[in-house]
C-alpha positions in Angstrom: 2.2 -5.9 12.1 5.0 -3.3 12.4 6.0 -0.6 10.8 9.1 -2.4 9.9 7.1 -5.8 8.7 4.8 -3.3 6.1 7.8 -1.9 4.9 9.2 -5.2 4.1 5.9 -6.3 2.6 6.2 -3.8 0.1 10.3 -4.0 -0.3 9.4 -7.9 -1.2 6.7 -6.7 -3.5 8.7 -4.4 -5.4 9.1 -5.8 -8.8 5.4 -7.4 -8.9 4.2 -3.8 -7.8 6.0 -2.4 -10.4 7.8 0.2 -8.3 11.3 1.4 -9.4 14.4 1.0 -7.6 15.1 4.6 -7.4 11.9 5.0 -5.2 12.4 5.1 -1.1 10.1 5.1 1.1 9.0 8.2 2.9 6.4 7.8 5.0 4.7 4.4 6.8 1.2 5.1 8.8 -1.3 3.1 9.7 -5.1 4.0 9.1 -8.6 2.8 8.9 -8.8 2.3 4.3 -12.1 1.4 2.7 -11.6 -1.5 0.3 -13.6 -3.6 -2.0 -12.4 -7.1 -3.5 -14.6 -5.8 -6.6 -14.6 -2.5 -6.5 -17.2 -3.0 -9.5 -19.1 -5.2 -7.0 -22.4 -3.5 -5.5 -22.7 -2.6 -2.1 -20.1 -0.6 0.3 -16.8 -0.7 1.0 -15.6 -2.3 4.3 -13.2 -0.7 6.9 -10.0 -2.5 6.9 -6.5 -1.4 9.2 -3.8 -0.8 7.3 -0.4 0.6 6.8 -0.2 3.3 4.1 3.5 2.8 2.8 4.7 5.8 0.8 7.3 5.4 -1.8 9.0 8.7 -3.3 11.6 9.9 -6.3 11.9 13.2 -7.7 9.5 11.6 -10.4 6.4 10.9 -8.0 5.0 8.6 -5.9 3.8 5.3 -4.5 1.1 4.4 -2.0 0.6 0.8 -0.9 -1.7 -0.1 1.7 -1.0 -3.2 3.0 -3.7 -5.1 5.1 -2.5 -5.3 9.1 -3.7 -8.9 9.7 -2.9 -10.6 6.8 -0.1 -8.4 4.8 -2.1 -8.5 1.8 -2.0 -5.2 -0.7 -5.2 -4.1 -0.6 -4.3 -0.9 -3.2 -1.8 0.9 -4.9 -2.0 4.2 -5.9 0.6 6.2 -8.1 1.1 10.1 -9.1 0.4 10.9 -12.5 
């Protein structure tokens, strides 16, 4: 996956995601994520590749981490 293809992962996403329009993305890296299908589940995390796609507005932000093989979100994270 590229750079571009993550980014239009989470530009396709945007409504389900719940991220507003006036939100942009910054930033789009790739990087080793630990992620659980149940993070309630025992037993570790496992290593997945991923592009960390960073969303900004003068209100906060948005991280989506988007799977490399499979374009799945594994996780979304938001500023308080």
């Amino acid at each position: 996956m590229t750079t571009e293809q993550a980014i239009a992962v989470v530009e396709a996403l945007r409504k389900e995601l719940r991220i507003p329009k006036a939100m942009r993305v910054s930033t789009a890296e790739q990087a080793i994520v630990a992620y659980k299908p149940d993070p309630e589940a025992p037993g570790p995390p496992e290593d997945r590749l991923a592009w960390i796609v960073t969303l900004c507005s003068p209100l906060g932000f948005v991280h989506v981490d988007v799977d490399d093989t499979t374009a799945a979100v594994l996780d979304v994270q938001r500023s308080a």
